[in-house]
N, C-alpha and C positions, 0 to 999 in steps of 0.2 A: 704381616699377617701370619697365622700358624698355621701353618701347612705338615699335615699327616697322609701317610698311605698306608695301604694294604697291597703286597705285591708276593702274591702267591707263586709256586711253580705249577704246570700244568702237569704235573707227573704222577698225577691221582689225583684223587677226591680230595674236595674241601672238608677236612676233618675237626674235630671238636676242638683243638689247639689252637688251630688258626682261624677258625670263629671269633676265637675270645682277642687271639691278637687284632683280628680286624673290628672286633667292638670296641675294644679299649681306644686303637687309633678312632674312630668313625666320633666314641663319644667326645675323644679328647678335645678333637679339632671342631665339633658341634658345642662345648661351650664354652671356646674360647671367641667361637663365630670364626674359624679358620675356614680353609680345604679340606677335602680328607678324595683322593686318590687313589684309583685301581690299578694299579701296573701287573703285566703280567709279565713274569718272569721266564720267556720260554726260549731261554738260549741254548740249552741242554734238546739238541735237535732229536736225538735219539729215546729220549724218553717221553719229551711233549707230545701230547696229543690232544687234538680237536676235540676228543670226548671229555678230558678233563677240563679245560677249556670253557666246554657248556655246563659242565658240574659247578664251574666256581659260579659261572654267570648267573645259573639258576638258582645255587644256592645263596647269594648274594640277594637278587630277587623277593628270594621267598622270606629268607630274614627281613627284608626291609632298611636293610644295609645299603642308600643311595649315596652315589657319588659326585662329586662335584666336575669332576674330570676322569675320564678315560671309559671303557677299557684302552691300556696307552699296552702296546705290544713292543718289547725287547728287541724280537726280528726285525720291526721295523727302523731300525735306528742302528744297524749295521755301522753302515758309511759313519756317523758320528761317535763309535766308540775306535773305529778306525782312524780318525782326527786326534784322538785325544791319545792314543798308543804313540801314533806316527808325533806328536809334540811330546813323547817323554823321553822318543828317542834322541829328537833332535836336544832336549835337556841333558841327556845321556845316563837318564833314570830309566832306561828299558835295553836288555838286550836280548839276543838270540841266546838259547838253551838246547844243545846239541846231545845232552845224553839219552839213553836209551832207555826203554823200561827197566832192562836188564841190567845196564848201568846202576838205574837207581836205585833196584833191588840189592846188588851189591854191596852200595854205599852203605846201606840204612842196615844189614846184616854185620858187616865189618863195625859199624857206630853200637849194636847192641850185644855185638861181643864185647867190645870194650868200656861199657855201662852207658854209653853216653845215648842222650835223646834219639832218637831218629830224627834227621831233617836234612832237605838238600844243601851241601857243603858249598853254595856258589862256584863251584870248578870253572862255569864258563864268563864266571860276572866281570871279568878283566879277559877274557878269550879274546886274541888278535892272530891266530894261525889260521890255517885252511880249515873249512867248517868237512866235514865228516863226510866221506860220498854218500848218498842215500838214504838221509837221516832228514825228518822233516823238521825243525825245530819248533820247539813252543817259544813264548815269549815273553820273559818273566818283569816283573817291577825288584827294582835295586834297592830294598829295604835300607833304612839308612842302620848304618854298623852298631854308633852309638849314643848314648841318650835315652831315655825312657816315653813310652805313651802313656798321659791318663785319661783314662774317662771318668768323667764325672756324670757317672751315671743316677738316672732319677729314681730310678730303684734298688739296685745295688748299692749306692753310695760311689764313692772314689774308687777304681781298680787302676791299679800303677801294674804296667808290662817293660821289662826292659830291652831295648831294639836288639839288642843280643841274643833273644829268646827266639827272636822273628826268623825263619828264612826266607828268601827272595821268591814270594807270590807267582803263580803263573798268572799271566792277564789274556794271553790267546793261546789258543790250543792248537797243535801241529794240524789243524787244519786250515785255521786261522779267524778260526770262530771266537770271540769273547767270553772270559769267564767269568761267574756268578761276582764276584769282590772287584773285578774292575766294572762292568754293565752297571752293579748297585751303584757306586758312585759318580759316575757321570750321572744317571738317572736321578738322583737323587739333589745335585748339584743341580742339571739343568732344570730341574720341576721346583728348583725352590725349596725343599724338605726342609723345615726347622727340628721339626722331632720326628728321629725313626725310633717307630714302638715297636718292640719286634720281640718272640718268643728267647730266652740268655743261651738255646744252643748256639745262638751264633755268636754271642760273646767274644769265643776266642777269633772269630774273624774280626770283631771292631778295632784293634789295634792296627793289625795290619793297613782296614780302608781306611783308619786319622791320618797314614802316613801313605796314602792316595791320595787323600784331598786335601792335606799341605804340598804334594808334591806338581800337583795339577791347577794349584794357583785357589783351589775353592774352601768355602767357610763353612767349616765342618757343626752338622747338625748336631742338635742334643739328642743322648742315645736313654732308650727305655729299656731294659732287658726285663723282660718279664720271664716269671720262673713257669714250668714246665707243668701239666695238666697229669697227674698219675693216674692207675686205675687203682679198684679198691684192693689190689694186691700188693702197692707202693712200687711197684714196678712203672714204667714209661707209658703211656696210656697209647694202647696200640689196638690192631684190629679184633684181638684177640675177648679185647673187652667191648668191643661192639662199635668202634670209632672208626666204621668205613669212612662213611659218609655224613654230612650232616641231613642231606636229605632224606635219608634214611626216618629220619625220626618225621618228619612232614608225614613219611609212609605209618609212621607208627600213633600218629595222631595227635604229637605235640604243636600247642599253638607257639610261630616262633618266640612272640615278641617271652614266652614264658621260660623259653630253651635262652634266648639271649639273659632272661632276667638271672637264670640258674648261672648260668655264665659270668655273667660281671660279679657274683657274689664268690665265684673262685680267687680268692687274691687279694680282694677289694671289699672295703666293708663301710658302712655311712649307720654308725650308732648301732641299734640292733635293727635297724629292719632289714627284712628280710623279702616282701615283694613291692616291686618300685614298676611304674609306668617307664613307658622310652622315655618321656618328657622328664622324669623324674631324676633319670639313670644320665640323663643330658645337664641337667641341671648340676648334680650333686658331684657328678664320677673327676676323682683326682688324681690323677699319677702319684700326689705323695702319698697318697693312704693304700696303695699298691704294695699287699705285701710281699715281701722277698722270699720267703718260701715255699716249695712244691704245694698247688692242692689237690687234693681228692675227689676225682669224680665220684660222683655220690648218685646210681641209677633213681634209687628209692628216692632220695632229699627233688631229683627233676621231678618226677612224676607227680609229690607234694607240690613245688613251684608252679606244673602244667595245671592242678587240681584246683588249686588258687584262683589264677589267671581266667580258668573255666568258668569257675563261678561269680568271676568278680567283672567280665565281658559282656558289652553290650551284646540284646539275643540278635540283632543286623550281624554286629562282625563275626559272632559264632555262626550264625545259619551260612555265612561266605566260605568258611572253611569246614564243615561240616558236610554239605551239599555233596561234593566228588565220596565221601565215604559212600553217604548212601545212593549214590549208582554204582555205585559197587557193588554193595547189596541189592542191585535189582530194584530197588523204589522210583518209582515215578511220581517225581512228587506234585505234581500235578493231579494226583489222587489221591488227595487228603486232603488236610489242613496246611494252614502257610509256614513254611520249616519257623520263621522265626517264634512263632507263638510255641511250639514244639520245642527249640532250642531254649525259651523261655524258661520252659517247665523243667527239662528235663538237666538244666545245666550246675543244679544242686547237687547232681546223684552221679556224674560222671568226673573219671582221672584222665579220659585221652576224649579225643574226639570219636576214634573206633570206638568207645563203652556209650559214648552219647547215641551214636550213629544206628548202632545194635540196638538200643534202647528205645530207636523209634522208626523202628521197622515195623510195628502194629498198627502203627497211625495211616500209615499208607496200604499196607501189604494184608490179607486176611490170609486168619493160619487155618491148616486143614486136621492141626491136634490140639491138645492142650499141653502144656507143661504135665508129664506125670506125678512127678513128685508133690505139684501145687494141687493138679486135680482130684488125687489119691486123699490131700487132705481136707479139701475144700466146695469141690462138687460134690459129695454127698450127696446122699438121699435125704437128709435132714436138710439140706438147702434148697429140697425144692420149692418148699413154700417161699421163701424169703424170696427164690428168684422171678416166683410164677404172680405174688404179689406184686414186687417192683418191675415185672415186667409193663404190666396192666396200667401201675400207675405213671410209666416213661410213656408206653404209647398213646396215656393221654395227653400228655405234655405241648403243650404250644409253644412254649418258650424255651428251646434247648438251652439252657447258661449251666454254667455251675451250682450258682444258688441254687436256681429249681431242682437240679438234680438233688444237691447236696439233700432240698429240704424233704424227698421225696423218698430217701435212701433213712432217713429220721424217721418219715412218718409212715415207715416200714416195718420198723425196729420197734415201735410204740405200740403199732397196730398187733404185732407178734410177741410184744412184753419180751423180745432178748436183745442183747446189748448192739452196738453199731457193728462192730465186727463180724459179727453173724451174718448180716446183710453183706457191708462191705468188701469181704476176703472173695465170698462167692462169684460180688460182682466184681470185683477186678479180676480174677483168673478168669470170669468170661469175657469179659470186654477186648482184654490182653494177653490173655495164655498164660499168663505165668504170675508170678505171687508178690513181683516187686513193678512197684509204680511211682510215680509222683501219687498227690491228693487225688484220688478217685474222681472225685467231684469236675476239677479240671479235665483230670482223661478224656474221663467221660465226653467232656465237653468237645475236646475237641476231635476225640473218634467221629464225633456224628451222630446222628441220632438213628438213623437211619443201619449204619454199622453194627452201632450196639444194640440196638431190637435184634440182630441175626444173631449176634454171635451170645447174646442169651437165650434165643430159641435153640442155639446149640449147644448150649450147654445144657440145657435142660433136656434136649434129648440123649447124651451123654449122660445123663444122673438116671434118667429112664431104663437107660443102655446097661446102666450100672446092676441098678434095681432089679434087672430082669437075667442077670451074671451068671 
């Protein structure tokens, strides 16, 4: 079975990079009918924290990114990465490392005077004297000398490393806590991992863990290195470009599945299309069509992806993620119409969920002005016929629909010999305050009938108001 993970560190937020590494894995192992796995990566005690922690969880959540197994916690599994040290000793592939910071600062100064690399020089990897008074050692792995690693990587192609290049890996730290390249492969090993999909900054760590998990007896996964997310500067896509958080953008009114879709199209491409369903993106998505070069976050190409997905979204699942905007804004939607007919209407004319949200804060909310700019050109005193007419002919109205209205807003225009707009600009700045709508007709509809009798009595005292300047 193909078994993938996602195993973030909790050392911040879940950011735009690690989105896509965790979509890539989530799709990979969904259509192969694999695993796909949460591991949290939180052996780095001093930086973890429980808030980052809840950041992945939620954001994970809110993506729609479910798991098959975990959250599976590092901390927890102590004792078994201490099994697997204490069997490399008894191999004689582990020893103590007695130098000092100071030491190794030395080393690596003395190495870049003389042009060479910096790297630890194994001083202590044949050590059999007295260990140092007061020196707490780490614990390194005995890279083998010579020989070469290759990965045959699903993206990158072949990378040949030579054992020469390698120095000898710390695996626990003088406290004697485990570190990130020995925890991955036990974890990786004991869960089964067939393919690790993972962001190619860690690249230059895969050499080293092939020669962990030949050395540890285990069958080394196939590796994906997927290239790196830039911002539109071609620099490293950092906070600077807006890549705290991914929930951030939930804050900013993107629908995920539309943030995931902008996502899998970094790197990966299926002919020219350009917006795919999850079932679509499960179906098609292939590691070999992954390409090997950096892409471009693209704010404006997301915001096209979000505009899509808006309008191409049943009005059910938008009114679900719409809803917390407008209590935001103070709407009680229990005082209007039902958001989904609203979402209905409105989901032609919006880029985020906030422009939807803002957009139908009239349906619930009555305003106490007009838009100026709209009423400057459209209350008018030449509009008061048109409104004092169709007001007479709504208040007769027995059947609030659209058609009625529509045919009412016609036979207004007829009655007055000028064209629809004459009627209709007037009544939509009243109905709505402002000059942009969906089809009036609909509005209309679904303001109420009742709503809109007031807020063209107000607007007609407003043109009155005008009149009288």
């Amino acid at each position: 079975m193909i078994r993938t993970r996602f195993a973030p560190s909790p050392t911040g937020y879940l950011h735009i990079g690690g989105v896509r590494t965790a979509l890539y894995s989530w799709l990979y192992a969904k259509r192969m009918g694999g695993e796909f796995t949460l591991r949290i990566e939180d052996t780095d005690l001093e930086r973890s924290s429980e808030a980052s922690v809840n950041a992945i969880l939620e954001g994970m959540s809110w993506l729609g990114l479910d798991y098959d197994r975990g959250p599976i916690y590092q901390t927890h599994r102590f004792e078994r990465y201490e099994e697997v040290i204490q069997t490399l000793f008894d191999k004689g592939l582990a020893y103590y490392c007695y130098a000092t910071p100071e030491e190794l600062d030395t080393m690596r100064e003395a190495q870049k005077a003389a042009g060479e690399k910096p790297r630890y020089d194994g001083r202590y990897r044949d050590f059999t004297g007295e260990p140092p008074a007061g020196v707490k050692p780490v614990i390194r792995f005995k890279n083998p000398l010579d020989g070469e690693v290759v990965i045959d990587d699903l993206v990158k192609g072949p990378v040949v490393v030579a054992n020469k290049e390698l120095d000898d890996l710390i695996i626990a730290r003088s406290d004697g806590t485990p570190t990130y390249n020995l925890t991955v492969v036990v974890d990786d090993w004991d869960m089964g991992m067939t393919h690790v999909i993972r962001g190619d900054d860690h690249l230059n760590n895969t050499p080293r863990q092939i020669n962990l998990y030949n050395a540890i007896g285990a069958e080394v996964p196939k590796f994906a290195h997927i290239p790196m997310v830039l911002g539109e500067d071609g620099s490293r896509l950092s906070k600077r470009h807006g890549a705290v958080s991914v929930l951030q953008y939930k804050e900013q009114g993107f629908l995920p599945e539309a943030l995931l879709n902008y996502l899998v199209r970094l790197g990966w491409s299926h002919g020219d299309q350009e917006i795919f369903s999850m079932d679509e993106m499960a179906e098609y998505f292939d590691l070999n069509a992954v390409n090997s070069s950096p892409s471009t976050f693209d704010h404006t190409k997301l915001m096209w992806v979000n505009e899509q997905h808006i309008k191409a979204a049943c009005p059910e699942h938008l009114a679900r993620y719409v809803a917390p905007f407008m209590a935001e804004l103070g709407c009680d939607l229990s005082q209007g119409p039902e958001l989904v007919k609203v979402t209905d209407l409105l989901r032609d004319r919006a880029k985020t969920l906030i422009e939807m949200a803002q957009g139908a804060v009239y349906f619930y909310q009555d305003f106490e002005a007009f838009d100026a700019n709209a009423a400057k050109k459209h209350l008018r005193p030449v509009a008061e016929e048109a409104l004092t007419t169709l007001l007479a002919k709504l208040e007769a109205l027995d059947t609030w629909t659209a058609e009625a209205i529509h045919a009412e807003i016609n036979a207004t225009a007829e009655a007055l010999e000028v064209g629809m707009g004459k009627v209709g600009m007037p009544l939509r700045v009243a109905i709505t305050g402002g000059g942009q709508s969906p089809a009036i007709d609909a509005t209309a509809e679904l303001i109420g009938k009742t709503r809109c009798i007031q807020r063209i009595q107000m607007a007609l005292k407003f043109i009155e108001a005008r009149k009288q300047g």
